[in-house]
LUMNU-160454 format. One record per residue (C-alpha): residue number from 1; x, y, z. Coordinates in nm, 3 decimals, always signed. Layout:
rec pos NUM | X X | Y Y | Z Z
...
This chain:
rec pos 1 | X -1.121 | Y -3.454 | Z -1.831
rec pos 2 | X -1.192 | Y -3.734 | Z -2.098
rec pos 3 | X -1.485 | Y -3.698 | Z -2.289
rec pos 4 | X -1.820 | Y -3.960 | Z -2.220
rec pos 5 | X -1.697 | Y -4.162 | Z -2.565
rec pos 6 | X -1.365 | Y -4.232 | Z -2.427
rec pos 7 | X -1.319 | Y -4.538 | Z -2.267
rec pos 8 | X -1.292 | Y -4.573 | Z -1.925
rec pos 9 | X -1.127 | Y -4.860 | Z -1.704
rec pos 10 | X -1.201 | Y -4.991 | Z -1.364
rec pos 11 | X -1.015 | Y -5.191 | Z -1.105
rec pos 12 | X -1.084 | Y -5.512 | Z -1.274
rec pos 13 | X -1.071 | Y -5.604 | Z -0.864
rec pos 14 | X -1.459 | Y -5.516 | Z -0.845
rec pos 15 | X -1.554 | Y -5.815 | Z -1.062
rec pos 16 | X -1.766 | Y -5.633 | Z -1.338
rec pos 17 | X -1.719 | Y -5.837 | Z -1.680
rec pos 18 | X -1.475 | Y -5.651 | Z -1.926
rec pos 19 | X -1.754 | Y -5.540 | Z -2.173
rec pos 20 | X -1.916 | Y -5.361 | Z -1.853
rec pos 21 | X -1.639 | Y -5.197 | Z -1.733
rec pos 22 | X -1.487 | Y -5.035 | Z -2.025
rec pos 23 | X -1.825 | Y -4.880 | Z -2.100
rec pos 24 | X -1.888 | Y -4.502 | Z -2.156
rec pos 25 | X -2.157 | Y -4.314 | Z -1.926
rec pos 26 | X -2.376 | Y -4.295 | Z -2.249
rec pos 27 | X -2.330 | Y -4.692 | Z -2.303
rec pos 28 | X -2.419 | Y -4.679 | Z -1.907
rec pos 29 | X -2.696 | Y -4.515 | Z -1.953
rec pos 30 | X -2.814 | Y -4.731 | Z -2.223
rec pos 31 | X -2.721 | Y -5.106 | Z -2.027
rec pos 32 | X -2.964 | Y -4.938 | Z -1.744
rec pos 33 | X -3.240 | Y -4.825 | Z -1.980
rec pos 34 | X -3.231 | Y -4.500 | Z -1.982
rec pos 35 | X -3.224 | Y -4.201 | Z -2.190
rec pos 36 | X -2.874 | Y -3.968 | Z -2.224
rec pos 37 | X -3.035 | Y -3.694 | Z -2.075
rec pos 38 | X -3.127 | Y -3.889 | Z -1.725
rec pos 39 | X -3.069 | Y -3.732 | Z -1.395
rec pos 40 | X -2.915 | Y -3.896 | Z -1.096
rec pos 41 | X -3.289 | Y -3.912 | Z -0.926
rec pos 42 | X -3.406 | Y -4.135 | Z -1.223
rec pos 43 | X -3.047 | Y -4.363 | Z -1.253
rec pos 44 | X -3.120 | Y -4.427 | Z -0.862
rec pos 45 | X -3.431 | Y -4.497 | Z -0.908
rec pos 46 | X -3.382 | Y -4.723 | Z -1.195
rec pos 47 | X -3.074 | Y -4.891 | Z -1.016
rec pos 48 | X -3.307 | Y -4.955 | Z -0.722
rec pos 49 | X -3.542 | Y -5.137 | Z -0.944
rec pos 50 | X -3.290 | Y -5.360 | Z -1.118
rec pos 51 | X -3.101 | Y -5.419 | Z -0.811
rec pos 52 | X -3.423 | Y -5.502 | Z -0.650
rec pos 53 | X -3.515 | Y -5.764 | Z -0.869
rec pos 54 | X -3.155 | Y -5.920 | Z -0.924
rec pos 55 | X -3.138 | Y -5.997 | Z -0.556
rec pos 56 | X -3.464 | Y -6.169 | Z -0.546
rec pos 57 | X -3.351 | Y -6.358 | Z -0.894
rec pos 58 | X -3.233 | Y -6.732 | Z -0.803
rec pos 59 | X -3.010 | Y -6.761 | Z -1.144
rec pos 60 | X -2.689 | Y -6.906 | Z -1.115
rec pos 61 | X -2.539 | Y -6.552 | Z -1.299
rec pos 62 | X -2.752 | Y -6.307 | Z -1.075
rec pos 63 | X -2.465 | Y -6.186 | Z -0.873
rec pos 64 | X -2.230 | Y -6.162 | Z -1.152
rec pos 65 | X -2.535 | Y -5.889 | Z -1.331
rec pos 66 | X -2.574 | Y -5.764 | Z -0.992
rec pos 67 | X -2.189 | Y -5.668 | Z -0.967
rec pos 68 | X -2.217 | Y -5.556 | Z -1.348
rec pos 69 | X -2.536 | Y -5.332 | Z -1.270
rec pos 70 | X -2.347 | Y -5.172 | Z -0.953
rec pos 71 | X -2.022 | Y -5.116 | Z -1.221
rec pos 72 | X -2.300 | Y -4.963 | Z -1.461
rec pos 73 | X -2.443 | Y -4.781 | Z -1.226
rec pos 74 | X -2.121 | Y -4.653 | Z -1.085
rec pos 75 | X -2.024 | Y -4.506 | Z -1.474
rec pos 76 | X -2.377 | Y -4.346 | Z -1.546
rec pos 77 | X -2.366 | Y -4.152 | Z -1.220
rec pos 78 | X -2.017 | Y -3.970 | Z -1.313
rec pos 79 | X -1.880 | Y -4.151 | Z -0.979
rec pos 80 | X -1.559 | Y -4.352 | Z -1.184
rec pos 81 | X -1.455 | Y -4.039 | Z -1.402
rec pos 82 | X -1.455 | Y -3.848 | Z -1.090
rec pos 83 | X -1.192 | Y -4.061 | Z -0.930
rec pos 84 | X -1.018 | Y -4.112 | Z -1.220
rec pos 85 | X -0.962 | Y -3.769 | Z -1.200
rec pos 86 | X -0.865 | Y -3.740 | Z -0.862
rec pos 87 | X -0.658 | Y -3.972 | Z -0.879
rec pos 88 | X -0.484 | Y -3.795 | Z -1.209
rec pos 89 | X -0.477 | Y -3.502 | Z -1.009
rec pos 90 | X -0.279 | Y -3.617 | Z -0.706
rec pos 91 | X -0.108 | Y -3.837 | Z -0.910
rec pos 92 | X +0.015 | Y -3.447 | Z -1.028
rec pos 93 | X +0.059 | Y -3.301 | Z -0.745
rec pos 94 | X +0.369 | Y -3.295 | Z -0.487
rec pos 95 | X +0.378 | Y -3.550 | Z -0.167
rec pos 96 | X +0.545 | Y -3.558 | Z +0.193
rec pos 97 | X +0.583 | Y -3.883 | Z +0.268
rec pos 98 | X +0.313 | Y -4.002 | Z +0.006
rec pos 99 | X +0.043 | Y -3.740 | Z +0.120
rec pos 100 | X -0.016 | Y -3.463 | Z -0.072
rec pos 101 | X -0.064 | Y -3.101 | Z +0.084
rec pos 102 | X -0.462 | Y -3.195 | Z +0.134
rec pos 103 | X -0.404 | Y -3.528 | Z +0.221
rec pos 104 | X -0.179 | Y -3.351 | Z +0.492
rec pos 105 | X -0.462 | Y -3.092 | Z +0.596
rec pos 106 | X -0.755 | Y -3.386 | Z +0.648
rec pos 107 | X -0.509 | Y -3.562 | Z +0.815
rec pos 108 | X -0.395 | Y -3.322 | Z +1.082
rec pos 109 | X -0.783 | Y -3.173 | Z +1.117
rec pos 110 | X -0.877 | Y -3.509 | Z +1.236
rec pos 111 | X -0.605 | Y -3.616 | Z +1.427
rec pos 112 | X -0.421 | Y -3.350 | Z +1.613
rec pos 113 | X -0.644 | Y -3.339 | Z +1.968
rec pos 114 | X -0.453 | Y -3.701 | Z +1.994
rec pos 115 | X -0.128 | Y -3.582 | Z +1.899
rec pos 116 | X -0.189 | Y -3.297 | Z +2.186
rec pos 117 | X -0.330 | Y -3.538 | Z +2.374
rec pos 118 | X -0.067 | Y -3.740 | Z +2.394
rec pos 119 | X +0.198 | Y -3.440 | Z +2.477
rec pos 120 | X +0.014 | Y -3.315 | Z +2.745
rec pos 121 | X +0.010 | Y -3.688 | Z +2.931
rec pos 122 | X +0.392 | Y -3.651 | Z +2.893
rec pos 123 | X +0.442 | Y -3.315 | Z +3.017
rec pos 124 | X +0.196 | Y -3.399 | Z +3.315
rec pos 125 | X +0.372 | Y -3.711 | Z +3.389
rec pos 126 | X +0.724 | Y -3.544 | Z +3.365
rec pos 127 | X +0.564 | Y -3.281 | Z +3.625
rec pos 128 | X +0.432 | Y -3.568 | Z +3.866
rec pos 129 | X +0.773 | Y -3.722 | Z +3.828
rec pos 130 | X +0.945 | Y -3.420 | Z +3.916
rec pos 131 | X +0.725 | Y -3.307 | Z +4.191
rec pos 132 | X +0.737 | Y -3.656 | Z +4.313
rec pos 133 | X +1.119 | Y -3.697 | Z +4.339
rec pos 134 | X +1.309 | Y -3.390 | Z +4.237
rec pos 135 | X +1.151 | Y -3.114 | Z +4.423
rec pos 136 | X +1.190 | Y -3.090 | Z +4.831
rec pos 137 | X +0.810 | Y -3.338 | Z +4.946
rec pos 138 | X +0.514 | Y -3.166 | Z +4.927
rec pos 139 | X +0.326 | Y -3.211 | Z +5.215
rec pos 140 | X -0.021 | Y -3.127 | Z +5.134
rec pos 141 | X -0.208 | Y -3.005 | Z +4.796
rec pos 142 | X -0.532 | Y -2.773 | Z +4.709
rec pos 143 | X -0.604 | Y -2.830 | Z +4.346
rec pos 144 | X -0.848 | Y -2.551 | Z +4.171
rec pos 145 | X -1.016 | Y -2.634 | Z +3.878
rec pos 146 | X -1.295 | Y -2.450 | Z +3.714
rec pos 147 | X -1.352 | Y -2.135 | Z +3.511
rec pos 148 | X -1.172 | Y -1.891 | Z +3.761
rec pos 149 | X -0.848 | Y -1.741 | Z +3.853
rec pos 150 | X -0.699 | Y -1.819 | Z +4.188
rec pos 151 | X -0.565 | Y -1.562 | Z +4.447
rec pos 152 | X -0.383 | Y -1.829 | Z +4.654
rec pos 153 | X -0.295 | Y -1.600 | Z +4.962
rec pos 154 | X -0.573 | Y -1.715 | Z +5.185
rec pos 155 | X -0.474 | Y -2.120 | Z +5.120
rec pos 156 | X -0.109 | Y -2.021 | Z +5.190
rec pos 157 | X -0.201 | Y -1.877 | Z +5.565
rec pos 158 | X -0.434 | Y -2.163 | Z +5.605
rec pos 159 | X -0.182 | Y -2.462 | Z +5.540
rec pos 160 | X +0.098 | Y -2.246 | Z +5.701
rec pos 161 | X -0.142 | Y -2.206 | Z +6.041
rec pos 162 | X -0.152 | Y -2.618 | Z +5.975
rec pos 163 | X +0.211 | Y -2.648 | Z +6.024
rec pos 164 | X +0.258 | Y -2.753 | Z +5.657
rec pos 165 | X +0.628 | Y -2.614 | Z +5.551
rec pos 166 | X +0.580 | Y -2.679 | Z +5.141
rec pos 167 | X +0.204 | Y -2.681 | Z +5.043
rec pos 168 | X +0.114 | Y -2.787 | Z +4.676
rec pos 169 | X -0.154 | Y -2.496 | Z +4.554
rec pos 170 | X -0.196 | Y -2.512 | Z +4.158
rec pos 171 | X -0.484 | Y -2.393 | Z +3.979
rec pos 172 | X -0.665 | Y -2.472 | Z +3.594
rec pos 173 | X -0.881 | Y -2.271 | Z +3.423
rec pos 174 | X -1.125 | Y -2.571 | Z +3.387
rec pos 175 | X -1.461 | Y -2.467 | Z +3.127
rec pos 176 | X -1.715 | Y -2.706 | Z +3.129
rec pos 177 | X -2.009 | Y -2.721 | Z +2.915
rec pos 178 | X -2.185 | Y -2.378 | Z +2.856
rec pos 179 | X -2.411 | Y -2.174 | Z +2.669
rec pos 180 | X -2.193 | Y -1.841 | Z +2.670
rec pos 181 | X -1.974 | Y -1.929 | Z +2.386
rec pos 182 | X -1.658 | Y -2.027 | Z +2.619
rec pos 183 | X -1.415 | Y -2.236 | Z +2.450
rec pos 184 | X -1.225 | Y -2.572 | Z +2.675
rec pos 185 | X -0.850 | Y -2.575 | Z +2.636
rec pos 186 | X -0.753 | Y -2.911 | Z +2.583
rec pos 187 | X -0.396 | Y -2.867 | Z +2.716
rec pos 188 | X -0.537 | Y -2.751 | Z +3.058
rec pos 189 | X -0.816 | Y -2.993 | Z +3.112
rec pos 190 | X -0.565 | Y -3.301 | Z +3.052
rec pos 191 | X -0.289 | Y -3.128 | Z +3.219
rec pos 192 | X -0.550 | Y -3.081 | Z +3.533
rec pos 193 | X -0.661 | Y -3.436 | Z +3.518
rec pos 194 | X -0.309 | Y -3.553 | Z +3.534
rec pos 195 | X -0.208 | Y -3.323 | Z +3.881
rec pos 196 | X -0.490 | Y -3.510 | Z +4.032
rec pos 197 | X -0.326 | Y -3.826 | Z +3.994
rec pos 198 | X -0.051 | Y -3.663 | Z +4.225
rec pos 199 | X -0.229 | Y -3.726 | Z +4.541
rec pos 200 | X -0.359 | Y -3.372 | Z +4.640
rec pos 201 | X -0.542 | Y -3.353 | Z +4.921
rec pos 202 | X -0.800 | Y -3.085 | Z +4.818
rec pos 203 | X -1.036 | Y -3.090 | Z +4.504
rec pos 204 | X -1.220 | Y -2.759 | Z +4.443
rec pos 205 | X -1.418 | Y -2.668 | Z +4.148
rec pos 206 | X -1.687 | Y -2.455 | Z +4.027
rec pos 207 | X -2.055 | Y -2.535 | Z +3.980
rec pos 208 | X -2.036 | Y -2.625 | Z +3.625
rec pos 209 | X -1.686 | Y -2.866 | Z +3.646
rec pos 210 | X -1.780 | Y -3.027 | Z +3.952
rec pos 211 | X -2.020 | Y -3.296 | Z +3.775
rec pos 212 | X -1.747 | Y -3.406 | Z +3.517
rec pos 213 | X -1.480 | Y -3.476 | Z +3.800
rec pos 214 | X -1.724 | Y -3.694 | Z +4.010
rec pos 215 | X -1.507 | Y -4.035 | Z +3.990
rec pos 216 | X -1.197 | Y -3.809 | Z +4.145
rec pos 217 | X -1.408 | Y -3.665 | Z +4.457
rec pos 218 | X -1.450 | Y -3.880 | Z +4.776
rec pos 219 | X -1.805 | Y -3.916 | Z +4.961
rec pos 220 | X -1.760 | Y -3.653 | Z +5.235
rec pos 221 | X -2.054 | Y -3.772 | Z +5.445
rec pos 222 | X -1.880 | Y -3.797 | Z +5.734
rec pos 223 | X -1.710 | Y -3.434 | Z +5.729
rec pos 224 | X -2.018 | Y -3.287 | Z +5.637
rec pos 225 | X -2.148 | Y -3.406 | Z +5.992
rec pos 226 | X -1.845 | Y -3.339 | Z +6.173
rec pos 227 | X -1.870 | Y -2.992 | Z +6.069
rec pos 228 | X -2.195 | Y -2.929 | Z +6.206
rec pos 229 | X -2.041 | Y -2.913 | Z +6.509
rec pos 230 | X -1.702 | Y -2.738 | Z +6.379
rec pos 231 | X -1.828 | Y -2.452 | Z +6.181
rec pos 232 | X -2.024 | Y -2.176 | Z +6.303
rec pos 233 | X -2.404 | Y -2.224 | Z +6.241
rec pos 234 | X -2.397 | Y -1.875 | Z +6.011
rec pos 235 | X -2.110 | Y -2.059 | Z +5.825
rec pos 236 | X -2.252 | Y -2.422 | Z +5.800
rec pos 237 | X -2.557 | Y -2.298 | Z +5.672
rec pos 238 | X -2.431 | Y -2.150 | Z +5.344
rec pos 239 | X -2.280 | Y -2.484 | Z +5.238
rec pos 240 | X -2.456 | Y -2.713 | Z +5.031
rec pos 241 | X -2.405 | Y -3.055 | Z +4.967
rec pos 242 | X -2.380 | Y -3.201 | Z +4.647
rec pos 243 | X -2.462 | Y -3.528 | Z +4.548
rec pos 244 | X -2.455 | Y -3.739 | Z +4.259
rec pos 245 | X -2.482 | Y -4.111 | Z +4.126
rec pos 246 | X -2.253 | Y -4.339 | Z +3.958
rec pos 247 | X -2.489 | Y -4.367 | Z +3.700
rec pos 248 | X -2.592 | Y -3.965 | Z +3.622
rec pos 249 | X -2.182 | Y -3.934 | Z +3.594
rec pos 250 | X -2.175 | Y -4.189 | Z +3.310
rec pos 251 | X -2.496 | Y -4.076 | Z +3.103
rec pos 252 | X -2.287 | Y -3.721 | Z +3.144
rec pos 253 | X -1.947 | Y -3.827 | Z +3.096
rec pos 254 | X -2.100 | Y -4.031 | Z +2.739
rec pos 255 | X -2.337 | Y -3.783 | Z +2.574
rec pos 256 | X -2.018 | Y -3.502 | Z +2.642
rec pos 257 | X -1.762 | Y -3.787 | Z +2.439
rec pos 258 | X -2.030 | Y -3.790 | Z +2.188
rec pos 259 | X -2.091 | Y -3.446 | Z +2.159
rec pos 260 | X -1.778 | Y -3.369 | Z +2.126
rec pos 261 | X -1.689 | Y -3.632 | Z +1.858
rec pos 262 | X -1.444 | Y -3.815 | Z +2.117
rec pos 263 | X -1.646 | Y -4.107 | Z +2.111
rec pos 264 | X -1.855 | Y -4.173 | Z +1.747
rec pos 265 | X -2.070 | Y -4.464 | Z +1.877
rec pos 266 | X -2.397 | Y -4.448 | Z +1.825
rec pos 267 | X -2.534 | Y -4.773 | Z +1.969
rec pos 268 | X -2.758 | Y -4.736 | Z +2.313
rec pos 269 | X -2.561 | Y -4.775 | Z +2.622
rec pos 270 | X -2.681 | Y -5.012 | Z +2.953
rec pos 271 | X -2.631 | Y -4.784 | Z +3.248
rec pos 272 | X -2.810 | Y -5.069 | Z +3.439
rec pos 273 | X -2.507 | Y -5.185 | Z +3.583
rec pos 274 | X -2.365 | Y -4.860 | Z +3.725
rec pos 275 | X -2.488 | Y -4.719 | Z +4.065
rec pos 276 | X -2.773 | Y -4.533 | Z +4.073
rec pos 277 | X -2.732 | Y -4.434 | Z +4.442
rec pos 278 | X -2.590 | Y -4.074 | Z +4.532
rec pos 279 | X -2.319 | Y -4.006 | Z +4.743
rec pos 280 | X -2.181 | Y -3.673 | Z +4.868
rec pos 281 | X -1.916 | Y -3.549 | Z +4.674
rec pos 282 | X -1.838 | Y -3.195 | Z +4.837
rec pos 283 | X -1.987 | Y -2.902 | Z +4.967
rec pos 284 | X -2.119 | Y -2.599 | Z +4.699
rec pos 285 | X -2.070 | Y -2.243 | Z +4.841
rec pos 286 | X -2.243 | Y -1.970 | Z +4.649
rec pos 287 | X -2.230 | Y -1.677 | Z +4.844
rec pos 288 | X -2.009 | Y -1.431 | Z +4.717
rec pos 289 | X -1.832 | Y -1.291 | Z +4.992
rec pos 290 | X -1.710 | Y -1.642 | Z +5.114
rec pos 291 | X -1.603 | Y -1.731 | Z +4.721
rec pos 292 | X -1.430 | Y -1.420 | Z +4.744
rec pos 293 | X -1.195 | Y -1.470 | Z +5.047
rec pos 294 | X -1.117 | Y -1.831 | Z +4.987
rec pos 295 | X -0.958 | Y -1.628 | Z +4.681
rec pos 296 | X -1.147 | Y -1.704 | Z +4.385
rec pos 297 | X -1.252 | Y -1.499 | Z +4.119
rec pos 298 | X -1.518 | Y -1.665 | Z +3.850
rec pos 299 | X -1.463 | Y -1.566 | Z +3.484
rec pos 300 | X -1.870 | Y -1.672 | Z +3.426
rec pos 301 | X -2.061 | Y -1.418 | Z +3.272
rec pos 302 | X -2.392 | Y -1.567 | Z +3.323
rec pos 303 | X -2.319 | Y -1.758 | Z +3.607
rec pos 304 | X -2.317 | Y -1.688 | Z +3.997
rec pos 305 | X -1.948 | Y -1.722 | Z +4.103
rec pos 306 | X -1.936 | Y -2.091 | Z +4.316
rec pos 307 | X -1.712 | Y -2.352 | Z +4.417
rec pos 308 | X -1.733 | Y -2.685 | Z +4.527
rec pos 309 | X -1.487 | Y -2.822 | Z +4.766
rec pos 310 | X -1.457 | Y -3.191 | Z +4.854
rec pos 311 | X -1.155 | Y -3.460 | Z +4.887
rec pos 312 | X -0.965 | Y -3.593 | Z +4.638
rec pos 313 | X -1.012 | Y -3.965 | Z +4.590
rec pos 314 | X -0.664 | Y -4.028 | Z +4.481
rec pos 315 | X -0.530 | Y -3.830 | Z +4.809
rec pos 316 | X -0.258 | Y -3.993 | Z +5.015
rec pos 317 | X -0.412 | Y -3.963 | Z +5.353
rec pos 318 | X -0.796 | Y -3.866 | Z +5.411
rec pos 319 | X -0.775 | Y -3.776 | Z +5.750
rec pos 320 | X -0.576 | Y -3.479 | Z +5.645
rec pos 321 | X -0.752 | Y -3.414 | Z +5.360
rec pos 322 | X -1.042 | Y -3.355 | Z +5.606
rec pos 323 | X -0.822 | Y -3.157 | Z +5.814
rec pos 324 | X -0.745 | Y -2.922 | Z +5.555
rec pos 325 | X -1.124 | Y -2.851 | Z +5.415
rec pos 326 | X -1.219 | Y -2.769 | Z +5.815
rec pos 327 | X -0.964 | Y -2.500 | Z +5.867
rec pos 328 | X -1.052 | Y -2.356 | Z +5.498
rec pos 329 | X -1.416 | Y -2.353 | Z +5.622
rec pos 330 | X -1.310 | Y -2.236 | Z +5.978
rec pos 331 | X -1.160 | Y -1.954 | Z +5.912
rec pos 332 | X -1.404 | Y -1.784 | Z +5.669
């Protein structure tokens, strides 16, 4: 590294005069008024003074001494020599398409959830296109999604009872926000989101997911009260419904972006103009045995095993959407 009496250039781009820019950190020093031996508290300080009263100078040269005071202040706080050599040092080193290895590194530790991203949408639109015209027509769909495993035997009897000859029944290990330590998988919570898009009839999720999928769940008012009179009493009174507002999914939906440096904004948000009325968005069932036989088994360590079943928005036809949820709840 060159020594403090070398002299030093800057991009003549940042406008300090010549006799400022070629100075050495002691001649820094010195142009700010201070002694060899100052630390950065006291060349901050000092800079904050100067600048201070530069800006508040009406001279027809005060920006041109503000510019050389930054330049100054730039060289007495080590700053230029360290990019100097930085730049000496890469200039050194080997580069992949003008990156060097660490260049590489920051790069990909900053960008690969896109890159992933962006391979999952095409893998989930390749299976939507293939499930849409290359396999034999699915007739209905049960989509899973929250932190279980799926035993898919009891959906199977149920949709075959239904008269349905090719039933779609997938299932993704969906972990929402937690304080156990469990880790999301990117690849399966895009990879859900896009099966949804398919047209299933059936969303079910666990306690935890079911806020986060709220704009892909249909009000189920109306079934709730039509299975009043479908479902035993026993039955109909361990189902709960769950409601929620336009406006509580969007405060949710931000603050998770944020927390989880998707979205770096900052600035307040107006919910104001989103909904603050709730609507039913499915029916929570915590009782074990029932969570049990509908096939589920939660991977929650702290956490009562649950789902929530309701309609998918997005479904083709609501009526047998509807259909489909009575017969699960029927025969339980």
């Amino acid at each position: 590294m060159a020594t403090d009496k070398e002299k030093k250039s800057i991009n003549p781009e940042e406008g300090a005069s010549e006799q400022v820019a070629n100075m050495t950190r002691e001649e820094a020093l010195k142009f700010l008024g201070l002694p060899e031996d100052a630390d950065s508290e006291a060349i901050d300080k000092r800079f904050w003074q100067l600048s201070k009263n530069l800006r508040t100078s009406r001279g027809d040269d005060a920006e041109q001494k503000l510019t050389d005071l930054s330049a100054a202040y730039d060289i007495a706080t080590g700053n230029r020599d360290k990019r100097e050599e930085a730049e000496e040092a890469r200039a050194k080193e080997k580069k992949f398409l003008n990156k060097t290895k660490a260049e590489w590194k920051n790069y990909v530790s900053y960008t690969w959830k896109y890159y992933v991203a962006a391979v999952v949408f095409i893998l989930g639109t390749v299976f939507v296109i293939n499930s849409l015209f290359f396999k034999p027509s699915v007739d209905c769909g049960i989509i899973s999604i929250g932190n279980f495993e799926l035993s898919d035997e009891y959906y199977k009897e149920i949709t075959k009872k239904l008269g349905y000859n090719n039933p779609s029944i997938l299932t993704y290990c969906y972990i929402a926000v937690n304080d156990e330590g469990q880790q999301a998988d990117l690849f399966t919570n895009q990879a859900a989101v896009t099966t949804l898009y398919s047209g299933t009839n059936v969303l079910v999720t666990d306690k935890a997911a079911s806020p986060y999928f709220f704009e892909y769940y249909t009000d189920c008012t109306s079934l709730y009260e039509s299975l009043k009179g479908a479902l035993p009493e026993e039955t109909y009174a361990k189902i709960t419904p769950v409601y929620m507002s336009e406006r509580e999914y969007k405060k949710l939906i931000t603050e998770f972006r944020r927390s989880k440096g998707y979205d770096m904004s900052t600035a307040e948000v107006d919910y104001s103009s989103f909904s603050d009325q709730k609507i039913m968005i499915g029916f929570l069932i915590e009782d074990e045995e029932i969570v049990k036989k509908l096939g589920y088994t939660s991977y929650w360590k702290n956490q009562p095993a649950s789902v929530v079943i309701g309609m998918n928005v997005l479904s083709k036809d609501q009526n047998d959407s509807a259909s489909l949820i009575t017969a699960m709840l029927l025969s339980l």
